[in-house]
C-alpha positions, 0 to 999 in steps of 0.5 A: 206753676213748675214746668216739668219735664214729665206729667206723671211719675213712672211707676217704675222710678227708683226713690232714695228715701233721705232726711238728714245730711248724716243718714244718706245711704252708703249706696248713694256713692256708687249710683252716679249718674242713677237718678232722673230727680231728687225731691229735697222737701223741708230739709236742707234748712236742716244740713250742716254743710248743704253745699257738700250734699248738693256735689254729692246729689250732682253726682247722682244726678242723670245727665239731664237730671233735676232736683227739685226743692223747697225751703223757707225764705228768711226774708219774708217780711213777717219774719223780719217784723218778728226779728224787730219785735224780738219774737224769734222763737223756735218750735218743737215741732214743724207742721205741713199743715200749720203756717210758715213761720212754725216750719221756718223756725223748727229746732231742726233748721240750723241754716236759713236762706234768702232767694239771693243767698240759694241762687249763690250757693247752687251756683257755687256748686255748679248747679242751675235754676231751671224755674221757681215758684213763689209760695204766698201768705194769705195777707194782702199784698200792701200789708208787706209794702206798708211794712217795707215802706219806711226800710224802702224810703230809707235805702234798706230795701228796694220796691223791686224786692217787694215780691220776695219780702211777700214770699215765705217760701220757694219751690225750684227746679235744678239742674246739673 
């Protein structure tokens, strides 16, 4: 589970409602130092130029505050067996009730992360991971270790990555 620094919202939070990279609010630049925490739920797999969005959400930030975001991992193993079967097939629609795949393969998405690959690019931003959550498929845990079986035994993989080949997606909490 997320260790937050609070157990409830307050009431009286201010929220800064955004999706898109290109509709974020004018007033975003004059609230420096304004917010205790930004939530990025399923859209920064959707900027063009996240890492310009991160600097400007830092600025935003609270000394001491967070943000808190979630996206897909590319390298989940039943993505990467899709990849090999030649079924990379975006959807019309994302859905928060239907499965990861459908959400990692929206039309919307223009980028696509690894744990490995958010790790660089929060840090080249200045930002720190405080903590993260591994989203699980349903599946078993050896039908990912019988499918990372042969790119292991070949030196493509490595056993110690099982965990994150089993994650189809993430939740972290970030810091200034």
């Amino acid at each position: 589970k997320l260790q937050m620094k609070t157990a409830k919202i307050d009431s009286t939070a201010t929220f800064l409602p955004f999706m898109m990279e290109n509709k974020v609010n004018l007033s975003i630049k004059q609230a420096a130092n304004f917010f205790d925490c930004v939530v990025l739920f399923d859209n920064i797999m959707q900027w063009r130029q996240p890492e310009n969005m991160l600097l400007e959400l830092k600025k935003i930030l609270k000394p001491n505050g967070t943000i808190v975001i979630n996206f897909y991992n590319v390298a989940y193993y039943k993505n990467i067996q899709n990849v090999l079967d030649g079924k990379w097939h975006y959807k019309a629609k994302s859905n928060i009730n239907n499965n990861y795949e459908t959400n990692l393969l929206s039309v919307k998405n223009i980028r696509f992360f690894t744990i490995k690959s958010m790790q660089r690019m929060l840090e080249s931003v200045g930002l720190k991971i405080q903590n993260f959550t591994r989203i699980f498929a349903t599946e078993p845990k050896t039908e990912c270790a019988t499918f990372m079986a042969p790119y292991i035994k070949a030196g493509l993989a490595s056993r110690k990555d099982l965990p994150d080949f089993r994650t189809c997606a993430y939740i972290m909490v970030i810091s200034k």
